[in-house]
N, C-alpha and C positions, 0 to 999 in steps of 0.2 A: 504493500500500500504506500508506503513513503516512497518508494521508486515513482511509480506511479506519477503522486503530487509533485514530483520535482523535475518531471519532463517541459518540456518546452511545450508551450501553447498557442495555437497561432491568431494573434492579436491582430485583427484589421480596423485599423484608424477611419480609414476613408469614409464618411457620411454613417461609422455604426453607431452611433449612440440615438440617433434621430430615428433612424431605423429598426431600434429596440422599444426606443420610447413608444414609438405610432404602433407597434407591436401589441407591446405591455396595454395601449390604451383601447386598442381595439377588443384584445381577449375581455378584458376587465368589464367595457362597456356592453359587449354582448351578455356576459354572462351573469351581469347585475340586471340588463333588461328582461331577458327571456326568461330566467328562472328566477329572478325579485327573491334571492336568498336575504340571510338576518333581517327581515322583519321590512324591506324595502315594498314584496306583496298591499301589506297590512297601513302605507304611507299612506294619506288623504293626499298630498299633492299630486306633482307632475313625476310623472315616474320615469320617464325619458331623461327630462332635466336631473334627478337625481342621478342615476346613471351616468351619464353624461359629465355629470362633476367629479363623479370617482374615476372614472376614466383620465381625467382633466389631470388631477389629484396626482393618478399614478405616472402619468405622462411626465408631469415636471418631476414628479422624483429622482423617474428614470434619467431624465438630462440633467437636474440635480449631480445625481450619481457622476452620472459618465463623466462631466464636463469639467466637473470641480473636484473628483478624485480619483476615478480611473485613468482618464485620459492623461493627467499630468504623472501620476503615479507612475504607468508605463513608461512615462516617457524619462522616469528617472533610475527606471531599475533596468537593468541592463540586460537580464533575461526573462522572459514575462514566461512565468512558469503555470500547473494546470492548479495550482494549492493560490496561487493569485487570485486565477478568475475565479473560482468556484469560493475566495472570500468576497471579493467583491460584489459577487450575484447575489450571496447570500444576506449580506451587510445591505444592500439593495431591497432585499425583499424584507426585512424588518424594516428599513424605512419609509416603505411604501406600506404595511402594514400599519405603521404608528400614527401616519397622515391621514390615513383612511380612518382611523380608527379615531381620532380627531375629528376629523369630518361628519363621521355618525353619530359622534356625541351633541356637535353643534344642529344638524340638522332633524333627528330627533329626540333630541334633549333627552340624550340618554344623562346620567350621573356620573360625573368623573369619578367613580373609585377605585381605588387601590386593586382590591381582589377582581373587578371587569379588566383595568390596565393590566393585569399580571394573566389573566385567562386569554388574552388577545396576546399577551408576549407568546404563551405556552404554546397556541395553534400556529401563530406563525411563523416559530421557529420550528415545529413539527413541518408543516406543508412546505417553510424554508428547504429545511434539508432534506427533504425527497425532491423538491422542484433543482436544487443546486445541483443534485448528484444527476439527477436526468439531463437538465440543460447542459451543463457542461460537459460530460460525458458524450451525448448525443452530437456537437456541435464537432468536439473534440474526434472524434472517428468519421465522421461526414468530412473533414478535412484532410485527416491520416490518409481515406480512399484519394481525394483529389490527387495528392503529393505523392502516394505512391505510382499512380498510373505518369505521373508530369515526372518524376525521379527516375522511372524504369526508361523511359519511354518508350510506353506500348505500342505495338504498330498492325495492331489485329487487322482492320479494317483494309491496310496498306497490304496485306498478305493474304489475303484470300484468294483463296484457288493455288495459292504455292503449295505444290509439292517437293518432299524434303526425300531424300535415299540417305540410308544408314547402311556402309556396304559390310556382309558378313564376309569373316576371312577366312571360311573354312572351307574345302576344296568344291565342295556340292550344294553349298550354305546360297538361302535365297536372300538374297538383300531388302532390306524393310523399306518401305515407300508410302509414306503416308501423308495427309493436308501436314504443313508448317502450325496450322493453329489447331491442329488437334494434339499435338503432344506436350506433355505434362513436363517430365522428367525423363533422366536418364542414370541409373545407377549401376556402378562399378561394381562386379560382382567377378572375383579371381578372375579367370580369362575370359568372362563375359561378360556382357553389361545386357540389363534389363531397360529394356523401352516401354516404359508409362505414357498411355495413351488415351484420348476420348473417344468411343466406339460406339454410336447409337444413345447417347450420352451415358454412358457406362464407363468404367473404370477397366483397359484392358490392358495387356501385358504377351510383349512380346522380347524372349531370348536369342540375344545376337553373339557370337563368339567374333569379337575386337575390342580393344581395347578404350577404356575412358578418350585417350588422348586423339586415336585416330579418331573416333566418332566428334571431338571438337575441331578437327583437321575438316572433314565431311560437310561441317556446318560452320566453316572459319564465313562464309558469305551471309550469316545471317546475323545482326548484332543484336539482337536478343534472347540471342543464346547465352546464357550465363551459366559459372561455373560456379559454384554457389560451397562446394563443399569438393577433398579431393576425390568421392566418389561418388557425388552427386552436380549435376546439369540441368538445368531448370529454364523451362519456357518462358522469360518476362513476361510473356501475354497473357497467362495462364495463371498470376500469383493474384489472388483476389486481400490476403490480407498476409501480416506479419507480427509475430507475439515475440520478444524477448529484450535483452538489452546488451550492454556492451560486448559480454562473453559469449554472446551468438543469439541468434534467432530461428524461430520457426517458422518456415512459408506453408498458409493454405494454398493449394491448387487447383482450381476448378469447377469453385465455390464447396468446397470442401470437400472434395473426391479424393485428395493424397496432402500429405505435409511433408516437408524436407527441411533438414538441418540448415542452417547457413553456420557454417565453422566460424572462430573468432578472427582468422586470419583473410577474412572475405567480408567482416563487416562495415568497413569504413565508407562501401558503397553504396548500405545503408544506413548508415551511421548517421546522419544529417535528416533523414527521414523518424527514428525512431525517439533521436534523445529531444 
């Protein structure tokens, strides 16, 4: 878990806080009009208008937030890490709870007390920290996919219809010929190496006697061929996600048909993608 919080996060400046705010104001305001929760039903006024000012409410928090301490915050810490944002959303949603919760009291003269302020702290930092762990999390892997496909550079689309030969070196041995984007991997196996493949979208396996090295001589023309480990070859088009950290990593392959090692000595290539 402390690994985890102290990965790099990827912080975009450009027009986001205005973009979280109109967010924040929009869920807020649907979900105070259409379901009229805490007692907003039971209001003799205008029920839109009310809405409409908790939305208001959470809108300027959220640019509150961003403008006056995230945004300069980043800009003073020199790695914007994932234990950052997930304080920041969270310090965010209590303070958009405490405004709101201000607001309710004015507008239906509820009683400022002690034990209502301390029950509106309790749910908010409850609904806080399940909304923090999702948002950030969610935002955080939606972004890891973009970087890894822009870090690999995948080229599925540029390869189709290429067919790839994997030639066997044994006197009578038939040489493997399959699409470019249908193969997974290629593992090293004493004098033979095993060809992991997509077959009817199945997971299929085909034994060639040559070696690791000739078979990346075979496919020196393709550069998304990688050599990922010294007895594993890995399809870059094929790697849908990656789980580990400095000492190596795990590649899914194929939306999760196969996994492969990445050795420590092979991860600086994604090094920059994962920390």
């Amino acid at each position: 878990m402390k690994s985890i919080l102290k990965r790099k996060y990827p912080f975009e400046l450009n027009d986001h806080p205005l973009k979280e705010g109109l967010f924040a104001f929009v869920i807020v305001f649907l979900l105070l009009f259409f379901l009229q929760p805490f007692g907003i039903s039971e209001y003799d006024g205008n029920k839109f208008l009310v809405s409409l000012a908790f939305g208001l409410v959470t809108f300027a928090c959220c640019l509150a937030m961003d403008y006056l301490i995230e945004v300069p915050l980043h800009k003073h810490v020199q790695t914007w890490r994932i234990w950052h944002q997930a304080l920041t959303v969270f310090l965010e949603i209590l303070v958009i709870g405490m405004c709101n919760f201000l607001m309710a009291c004015f507008l239906f003269q509820y009683p400022m007390e002690l034990s209502a302020c301390l029950e509106m702290v309790y749910f908010t930092i409850v609904i806080g920290l399940i909304f923090t762990v999702l948002s950030t999390s969610i935002s955080y892997h939606q972004y890891m996919r973009k970087q890894l496909d822009a870090l690999l550079g995948k080229t599925t689309k540029e390869q189709e219809g290429i067919q790839i030969n994997i030639h066997d070196h044994r006197v009578r041995g038939n040489d493997l010929s399959l699409p470019l984007n249908d193969l997974l991997y290629i593992e090293a196996q004493k004098n033979n190496v095993a060809v992991y493949f997509v077959s009817e979208g199945k997971l299929s396996r085909n034994e060639i006697q040559t070696t690791l090295a000739s078979v990346l001589n075979d496919l020196k023309d393709y550069p998304n061929i990688f050599q990922c480990h010294r007895s594993f070859v890995v399809n870059l088009n094929s790697i849908t996600s990656a789980k580990g950290n400095s000492n190596g990593y795990t590649l899914e392959l194929g939306g999760g048909l196969a996994t492969v090692p990445v050795s420590r000595s092979f991860v600086p290539k994604l090094k920059s993608f994962v920390i």
